[in-house]
C-alpha positions in Angstrom: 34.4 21.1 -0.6 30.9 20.7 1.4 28.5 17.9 0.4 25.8 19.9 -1.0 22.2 20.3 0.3 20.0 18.4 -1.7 16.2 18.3 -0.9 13.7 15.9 -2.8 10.5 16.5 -4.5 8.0 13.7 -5.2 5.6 14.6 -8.0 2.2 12.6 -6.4 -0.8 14.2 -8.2 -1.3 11.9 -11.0 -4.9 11.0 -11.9 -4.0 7.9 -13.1 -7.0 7.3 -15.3 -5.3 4.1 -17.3 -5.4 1.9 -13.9 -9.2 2.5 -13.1 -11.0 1.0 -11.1 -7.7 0.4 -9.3 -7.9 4.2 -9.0 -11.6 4.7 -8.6 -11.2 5.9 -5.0 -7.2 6.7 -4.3 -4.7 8.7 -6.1 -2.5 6.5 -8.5 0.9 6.8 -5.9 -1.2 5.3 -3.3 -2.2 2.0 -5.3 -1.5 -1.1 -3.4 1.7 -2.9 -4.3 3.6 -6.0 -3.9 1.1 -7.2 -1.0 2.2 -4.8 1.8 3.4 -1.5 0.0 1.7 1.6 -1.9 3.2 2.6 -5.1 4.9 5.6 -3.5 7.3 3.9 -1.4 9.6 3.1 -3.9 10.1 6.5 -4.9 10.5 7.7 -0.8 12.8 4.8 -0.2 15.1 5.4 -2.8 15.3 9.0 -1.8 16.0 7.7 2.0 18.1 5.4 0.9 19.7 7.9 -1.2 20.8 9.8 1.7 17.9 12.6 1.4 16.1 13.8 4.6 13.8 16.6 3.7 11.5 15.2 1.3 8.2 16.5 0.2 5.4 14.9 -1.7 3.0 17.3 -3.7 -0.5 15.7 -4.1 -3.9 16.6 -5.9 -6.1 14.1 -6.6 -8.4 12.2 -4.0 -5.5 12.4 -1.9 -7.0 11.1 1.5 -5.4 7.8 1.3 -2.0 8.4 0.1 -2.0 12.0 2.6 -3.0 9.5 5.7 -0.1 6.7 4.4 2.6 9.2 3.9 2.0 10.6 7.6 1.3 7.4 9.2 4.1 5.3 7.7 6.8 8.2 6.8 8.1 9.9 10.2 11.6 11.0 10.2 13.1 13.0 13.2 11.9 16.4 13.3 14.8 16.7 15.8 17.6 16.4 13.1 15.4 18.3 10.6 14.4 14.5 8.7 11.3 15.1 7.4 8.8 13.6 4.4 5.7 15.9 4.3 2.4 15.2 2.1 1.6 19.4 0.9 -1.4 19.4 -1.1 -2.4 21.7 -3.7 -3.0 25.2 -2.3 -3.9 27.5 -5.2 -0.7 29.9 -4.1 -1.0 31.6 -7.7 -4.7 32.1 -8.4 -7.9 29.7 -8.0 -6.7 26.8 -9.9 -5.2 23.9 -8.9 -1.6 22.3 -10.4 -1.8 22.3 -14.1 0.7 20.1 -14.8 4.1 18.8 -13.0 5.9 22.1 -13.5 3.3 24.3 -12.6 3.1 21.5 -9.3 7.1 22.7 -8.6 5.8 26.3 -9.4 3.0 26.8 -6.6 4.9 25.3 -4.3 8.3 27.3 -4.4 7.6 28.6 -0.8 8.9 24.8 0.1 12.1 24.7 -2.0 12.9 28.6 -0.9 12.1 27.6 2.8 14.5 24.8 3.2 17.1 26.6 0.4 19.1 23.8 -0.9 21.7 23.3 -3.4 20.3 20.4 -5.4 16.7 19.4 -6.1 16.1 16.0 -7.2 12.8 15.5 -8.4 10.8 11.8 -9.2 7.1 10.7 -9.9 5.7 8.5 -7.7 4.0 5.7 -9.3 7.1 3.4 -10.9 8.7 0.4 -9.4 12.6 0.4 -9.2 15.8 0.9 -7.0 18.0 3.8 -7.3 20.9 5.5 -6.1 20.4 8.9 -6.9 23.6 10.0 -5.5 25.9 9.0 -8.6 22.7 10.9 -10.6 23.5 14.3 -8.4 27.2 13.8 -8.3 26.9 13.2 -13.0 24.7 16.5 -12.7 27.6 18.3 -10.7 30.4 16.8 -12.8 28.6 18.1 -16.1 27.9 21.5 -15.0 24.5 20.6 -15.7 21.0 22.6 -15.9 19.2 19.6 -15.4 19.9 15.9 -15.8 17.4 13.6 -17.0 17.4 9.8 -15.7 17.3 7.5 -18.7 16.7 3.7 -18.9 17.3 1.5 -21.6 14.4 0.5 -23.9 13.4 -2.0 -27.0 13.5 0.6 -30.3 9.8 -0.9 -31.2 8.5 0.2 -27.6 10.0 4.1 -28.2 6.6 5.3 -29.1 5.2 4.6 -25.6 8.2 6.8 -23.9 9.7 9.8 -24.4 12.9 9.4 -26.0 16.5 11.0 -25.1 18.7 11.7 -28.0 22.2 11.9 -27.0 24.8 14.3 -29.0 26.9 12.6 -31.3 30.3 14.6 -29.6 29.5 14.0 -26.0 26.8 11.2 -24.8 25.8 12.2 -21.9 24.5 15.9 -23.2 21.0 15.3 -24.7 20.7 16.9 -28.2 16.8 15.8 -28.2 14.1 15.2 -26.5 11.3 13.6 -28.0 7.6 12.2 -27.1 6.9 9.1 -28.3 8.7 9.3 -31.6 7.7 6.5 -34.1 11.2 7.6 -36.1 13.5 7.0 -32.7 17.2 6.1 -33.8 19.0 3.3 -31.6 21.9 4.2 -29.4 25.4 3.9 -30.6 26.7 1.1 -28.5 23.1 -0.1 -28.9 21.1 -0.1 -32.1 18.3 -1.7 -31.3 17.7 0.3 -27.7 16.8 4.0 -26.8 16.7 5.7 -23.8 13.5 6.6 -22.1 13.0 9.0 -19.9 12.4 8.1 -16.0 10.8 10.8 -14.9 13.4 11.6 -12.4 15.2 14.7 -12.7 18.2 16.6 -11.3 18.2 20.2 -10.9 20.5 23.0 -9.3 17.9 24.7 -6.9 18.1 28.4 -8.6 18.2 27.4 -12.1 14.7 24.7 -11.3 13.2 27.9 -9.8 14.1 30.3 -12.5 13.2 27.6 -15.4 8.9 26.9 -13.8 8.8 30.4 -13.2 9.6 31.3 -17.1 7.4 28.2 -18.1 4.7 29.7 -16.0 4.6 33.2 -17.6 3.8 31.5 -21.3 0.2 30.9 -22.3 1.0 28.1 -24.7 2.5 25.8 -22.2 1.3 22.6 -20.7 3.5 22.9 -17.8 4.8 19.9 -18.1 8.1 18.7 -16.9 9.4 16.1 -19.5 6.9 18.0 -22.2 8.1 21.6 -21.5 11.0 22.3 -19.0 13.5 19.3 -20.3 12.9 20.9 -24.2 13.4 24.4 -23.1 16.8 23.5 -21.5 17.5 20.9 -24.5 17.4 24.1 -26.5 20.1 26.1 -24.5 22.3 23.2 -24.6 21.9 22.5 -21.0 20.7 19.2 -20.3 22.1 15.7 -20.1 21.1 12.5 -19.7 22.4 9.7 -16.8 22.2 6.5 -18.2 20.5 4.2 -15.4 22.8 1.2 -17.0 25.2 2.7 -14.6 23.6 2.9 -11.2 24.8 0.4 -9.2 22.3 -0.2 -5.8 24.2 -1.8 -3.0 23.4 -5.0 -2.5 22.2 -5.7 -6.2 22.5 -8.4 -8.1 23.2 -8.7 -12.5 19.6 -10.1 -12.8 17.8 -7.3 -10.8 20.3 -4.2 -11.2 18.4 -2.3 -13.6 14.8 -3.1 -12.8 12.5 -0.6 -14.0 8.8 -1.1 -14.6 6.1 1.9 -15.3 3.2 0.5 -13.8 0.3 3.4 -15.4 -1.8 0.0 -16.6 -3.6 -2.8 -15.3 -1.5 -4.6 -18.0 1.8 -3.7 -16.7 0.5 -3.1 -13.1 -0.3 -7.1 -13.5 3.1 -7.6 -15.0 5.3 -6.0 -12.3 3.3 -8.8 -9.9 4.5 -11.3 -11.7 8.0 -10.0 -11.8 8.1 -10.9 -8.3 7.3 -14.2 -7.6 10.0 -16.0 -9.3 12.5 -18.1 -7.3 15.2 -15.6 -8.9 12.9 -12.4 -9.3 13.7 -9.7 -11.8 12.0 -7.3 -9.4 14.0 -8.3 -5.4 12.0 -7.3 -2.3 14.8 -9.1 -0.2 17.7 -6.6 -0.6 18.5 -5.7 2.8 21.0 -3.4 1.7 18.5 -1.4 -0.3 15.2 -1.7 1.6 11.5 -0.9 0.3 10.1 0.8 3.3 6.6 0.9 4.2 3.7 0.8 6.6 4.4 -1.6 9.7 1.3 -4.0 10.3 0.6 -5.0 13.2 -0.5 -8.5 12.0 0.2 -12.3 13.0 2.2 -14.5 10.4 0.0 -16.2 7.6 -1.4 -19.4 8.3 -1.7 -22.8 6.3 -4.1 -24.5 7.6 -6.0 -28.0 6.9 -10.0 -27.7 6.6 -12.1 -30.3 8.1 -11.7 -32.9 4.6 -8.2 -32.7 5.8 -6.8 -30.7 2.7 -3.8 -28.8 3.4 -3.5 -24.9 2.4 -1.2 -24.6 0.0 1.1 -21.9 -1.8 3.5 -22.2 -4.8 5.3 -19.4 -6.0 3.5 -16.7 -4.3 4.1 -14.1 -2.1 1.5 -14.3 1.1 1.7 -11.0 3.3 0.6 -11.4 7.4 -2.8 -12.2 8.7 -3.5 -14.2 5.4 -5.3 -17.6 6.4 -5.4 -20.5 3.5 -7.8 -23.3 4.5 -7.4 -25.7 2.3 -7.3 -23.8 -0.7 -4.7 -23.4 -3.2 -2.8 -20.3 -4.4 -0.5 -20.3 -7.2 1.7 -17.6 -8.9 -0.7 -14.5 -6.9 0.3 -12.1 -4.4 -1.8 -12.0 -1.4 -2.1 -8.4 0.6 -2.7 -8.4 4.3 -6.0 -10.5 5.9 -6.6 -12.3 3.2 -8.8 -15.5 3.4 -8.6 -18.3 1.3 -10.9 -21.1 2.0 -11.4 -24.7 1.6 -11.1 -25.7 -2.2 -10.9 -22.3 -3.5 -7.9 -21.8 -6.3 -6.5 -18.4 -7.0 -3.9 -18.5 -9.8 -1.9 -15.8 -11.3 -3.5 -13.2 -9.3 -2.9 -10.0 -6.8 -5.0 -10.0 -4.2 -5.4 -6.7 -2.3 -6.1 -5.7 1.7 -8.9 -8.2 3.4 -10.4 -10.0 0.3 -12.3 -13.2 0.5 -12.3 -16.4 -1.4 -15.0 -18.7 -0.5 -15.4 -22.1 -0.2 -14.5 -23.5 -4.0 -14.2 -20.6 -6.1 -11.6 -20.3 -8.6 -9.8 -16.3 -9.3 -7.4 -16.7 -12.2 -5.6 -13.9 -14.4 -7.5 -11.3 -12.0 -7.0 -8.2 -9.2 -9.5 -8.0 -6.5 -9.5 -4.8 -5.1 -10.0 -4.1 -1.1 -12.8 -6.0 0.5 -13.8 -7.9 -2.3 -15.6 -11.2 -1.3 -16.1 -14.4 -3.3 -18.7 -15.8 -2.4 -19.1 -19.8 -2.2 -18.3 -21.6 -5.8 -18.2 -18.1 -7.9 -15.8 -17.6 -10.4 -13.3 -14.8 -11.9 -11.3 -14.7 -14.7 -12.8 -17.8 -15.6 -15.7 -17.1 -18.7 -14.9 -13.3 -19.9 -18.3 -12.7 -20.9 -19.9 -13.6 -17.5 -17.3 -10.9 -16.0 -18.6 -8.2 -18.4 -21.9 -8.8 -17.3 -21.2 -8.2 -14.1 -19.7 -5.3 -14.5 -15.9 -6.3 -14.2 -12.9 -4.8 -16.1 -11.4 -7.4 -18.4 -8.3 -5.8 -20.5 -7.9 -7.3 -24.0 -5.2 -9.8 -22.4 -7.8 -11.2 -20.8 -6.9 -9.7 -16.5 -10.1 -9.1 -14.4 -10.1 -6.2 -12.2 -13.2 -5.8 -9.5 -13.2 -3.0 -7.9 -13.2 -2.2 -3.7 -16.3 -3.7 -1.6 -18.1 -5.7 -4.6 -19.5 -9.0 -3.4 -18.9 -11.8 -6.2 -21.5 -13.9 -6.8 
């Protein structure tokens, strides 16, 4: 039997209004990440990885930045057919634009009919994980599947923040419900106190994804939605299952990293997924070179520790410094540091993420905070440091206490 065709779909068009400012003047995919990648990368990467070479990533909202990234960085052979393509919203059905994820897949059938595969897969764009979605596809083919539904393993008191997979009782990996943040969820069998949230990553047979957003799309009472409308619809015909992430195995993986999985759609966990990085054993591994994150290429020298003229040494403890960073004299702790950024004499930046060409003058302090592009620091100012005083200035402080400033403000 023929490997079958399988072409990927990466939904891109979130608004992402729950990491403002963050998102202010990018689309939620394109959202800095990890120092030197954007959000999306972890979805194309695992597709790459994954074997897939026609990818293509459907985007809505103020798309210039992650459109320009995904051309820039993303260039497959157009030779052997290897391609990642940024397609915007057209209006293809009428003068509207995508209404939801399903009516997303809907306006742009032309692409799925065009390249006529076998399989889709289809993944959101804005969570941080590895995957092998070839033992997903080969589940979906095994089942006899209408669509398979990627599920990862959750605390029972966190089910109202997910939408929640109920296996059936007879056969565990055919979902018997699907529902959206339940406050009643019941725990899995081999696991009481876990349930299985949905990924947003789904596995479809190509016809039956094309017949299934063209029905949705015909019905006035629908919020096009995949995991709201299309997963229910098939729940209902007794056609979808569930593949329980807890058995992906990513080469080159390790027991502490394997199952990583973070949805990043707050500052909070945004933060959070920073900090999952940094450790000297990370939960969250950007070093495995079997299963690379791929991203933009900078053209950048190596960071620099340097000694300013009192003869203090720039220092960094577990931190992760990107290229062109410069530390002079300062001191960074638990942060991530994004490319060009300057850290001057006596400054201290703790427990922060610093994005693309910040500044930190001369003695400021930056704790528990995210500086978005261009920010500068100027001389002696502080962040994160009296709540109040970063109100007043018009900063974002979440009730956990994390600072965001948004691109180009000058910190005085």
């Amino acid at each position: 039997m023929s490997e079958p065709k399988v072409f990927g779909i990466v939904l891109a068009g979130g608004e992402g209004k729950r990491l403002m400012p963050l998102t202010a003047d990018r689309a939620k995919p394109a959202v800095p990440f990890a120092g030197e990648y954007r959000l999306i990368d972890f979805a194309i990467s695992n597709l790459i990885n994954s074997g897939l070479r026609q990818i293509v990533v459907l985007t809505q909202y103020k798309s210039h930045s992650l459109d320009r990234h995904v051309s820039q960085t993303w260039r497959l052979s157009g030779m052997l057919n290897a391609y990642v393509a940024s397609v915007p919203a057209q209006q293809r059905l009428g003068k509207h634009w995508f209404q939801g994820s399903a009516d997303a897949i809907l306006q742009s059938l032309n692409l799925v009919r065009d390249e006529k595969p076998d399989i889709v897969v289809v993944v959101g764009a804005d969570h941080v994980y590895r995957m092998d979605f070839r033992d997903m596809v080969e589940a979906h083919i095994r089942n006899g599947a209408g669509v398979t539904v990627a599920g990862i393993r959750q605390p029972i008191d966190l089910a109202d923040q997910f939408g929640v997979i109920e296996a059936d009782a007879a056969n565990h990996e055919k979902i018997a419900a699907f529902r959206e943040k339940p406050t009643d969820a019941v725990g899995l069998v081999d696991s009481p106190n876990e349930v299985l949230a949905s990924m947003g990553n789904y596995v479809f047979d190509a016809d039956v994804l094309i017949d299934a957003v063209t029905r949705d799309g015909q019905k006035a009472d629908s919020k096009h939605d995949m995991g709201g409308d299309i997963v229910p619809d098939f729940v209902e015909r007794g056609e979808a299952f569930v593949y329980d992430f807890i058995h992906n195995t990513v080469p080159g993986s390790t027991d502490r990293d394997r199952n990583y999985w973070r949805d990043v759609g707050t500052i909070d966990s945004f933060f959070e997924a920073h900090q999952d990085l940094i450790f000297p054993l990370p939960a969250s591994n950007l070093y495995n070179q079997e299963w690379p994150i791929f991203s933009q290429q900078w053209n950048s020298p190596p960071a620099k520790f340097v000694r300013d003229d009192k003869g203090n040494s720039g220092s960094a403890t577990e931190s992760l410094v990107s290229l062109g960073c410069v530390v002079s004299g300062g001191h960074i702790e638990r942060s991530v540091l994004s490319p060009w950024v300057t850290v001057e004499s006596g400054a201290e930046v703790s427990d922060s993420v610093l994005f693309e060409k910040v500044r930190v003058g001369a003695g400021a302090i930056v704790r528990r905070a995210i500086l978005d592009k261009e920010v500068a620091v100027a001389p002696g100012a502080t962040i994160g440091v009296d709540h109040d005083l970063d109100r007043s200035r018009g900063f974002a402080v979440t009730p956990s206490g994390i600072v965001v400033v948004e691109k180009g403000v000058h910190v005085t």
